[in-house]
C-alpha positions as CSV (number, residue, x, y, z in Angstrom):
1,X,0.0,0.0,0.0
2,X,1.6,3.3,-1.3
3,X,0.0,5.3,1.7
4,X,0.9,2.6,4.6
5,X,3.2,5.3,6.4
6,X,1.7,8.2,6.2
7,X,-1.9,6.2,7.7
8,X,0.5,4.8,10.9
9,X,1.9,8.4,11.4
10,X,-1.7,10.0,11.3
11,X,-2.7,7.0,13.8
12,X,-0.3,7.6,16.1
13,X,-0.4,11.7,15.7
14,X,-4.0,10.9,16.7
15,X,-3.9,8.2,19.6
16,X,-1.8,11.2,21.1
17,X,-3.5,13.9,20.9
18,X,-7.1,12.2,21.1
19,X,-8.6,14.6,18.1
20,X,-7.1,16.8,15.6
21,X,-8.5,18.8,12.8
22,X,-7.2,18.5,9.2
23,X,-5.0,21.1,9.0
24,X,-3.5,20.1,12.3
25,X,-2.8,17.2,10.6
26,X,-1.4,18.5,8.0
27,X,0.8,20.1,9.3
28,X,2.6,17.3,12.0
29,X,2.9,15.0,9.0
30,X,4.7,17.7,6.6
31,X,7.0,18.6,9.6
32,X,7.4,15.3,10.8
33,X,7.9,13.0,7.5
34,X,10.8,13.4,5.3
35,X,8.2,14.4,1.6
36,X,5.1,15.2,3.3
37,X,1.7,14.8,1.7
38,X,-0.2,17.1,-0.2
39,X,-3.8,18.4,1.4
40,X,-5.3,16.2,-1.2
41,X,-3.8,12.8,-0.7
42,X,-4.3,13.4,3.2
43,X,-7.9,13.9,2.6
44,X,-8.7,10.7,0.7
45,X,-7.0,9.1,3.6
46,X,-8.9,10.0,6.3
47,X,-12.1,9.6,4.5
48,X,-11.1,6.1,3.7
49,X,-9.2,4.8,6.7
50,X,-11.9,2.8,8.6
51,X,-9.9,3.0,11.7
52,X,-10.3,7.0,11.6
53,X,-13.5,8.7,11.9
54,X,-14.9,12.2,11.2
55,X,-16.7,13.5,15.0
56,X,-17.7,17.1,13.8
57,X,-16.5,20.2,11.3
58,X,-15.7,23.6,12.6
59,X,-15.6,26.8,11.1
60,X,-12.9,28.7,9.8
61,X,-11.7,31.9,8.6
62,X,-9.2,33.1,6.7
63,X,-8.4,36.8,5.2
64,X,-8.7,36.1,1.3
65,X,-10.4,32.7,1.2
66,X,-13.5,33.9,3.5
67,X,-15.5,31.1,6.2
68,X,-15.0,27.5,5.5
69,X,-15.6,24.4,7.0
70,X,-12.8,21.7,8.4
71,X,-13.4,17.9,9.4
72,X,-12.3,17.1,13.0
73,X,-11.2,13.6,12.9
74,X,-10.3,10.9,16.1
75,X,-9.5,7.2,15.7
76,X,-12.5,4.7,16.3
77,X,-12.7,3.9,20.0
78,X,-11.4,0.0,19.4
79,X,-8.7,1.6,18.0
80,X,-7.7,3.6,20.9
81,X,-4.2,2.2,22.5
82,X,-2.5,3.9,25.2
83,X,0.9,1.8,24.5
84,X,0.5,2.5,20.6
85,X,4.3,2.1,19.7
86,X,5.5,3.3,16.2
């Protein structure tokens, strides 16, 4: 699977932090992996992953681009792991 490292990094950002919007995510996995992901790719991931599930959207703001909306996601509870090593 071409995306099997940037899913186990988005887990784990996840199991830490409990909940984290997209751009959140984003963000940790451009800083943190060596080529990043583009806001496309991390997008189809998170819709698809059935481990990672979308719990609400929240409005944002920005200067030129106006209000939009952004997807909070969490990992499913059976997924939860206190010990997650990775």
């Amino acid at each position: 699977m071409r995306t099997t490292r940037l899913r186990e990094k988005i887990k784990k950002f996840l199991n830490e932090r409990g909940q984290a919007n997209t751009t959140e995510i984003l963000e940790h996995v451009n800083s943190t992996m060596r080529h990043g992901t583009t806001p496309q790719q991390l997008g189809n991931v998170l819709s698809k992953d059935k481990d990672i599930r979308k719990i609400a959207t929240t409005k944002r703001g920005g200067a030129l681009s106006g209000r939009y909306e952004i997807c909070v996601w969490t990992l499913r509870e059976d997924e939860r792991n206190p010990g997650l090593q990775g």
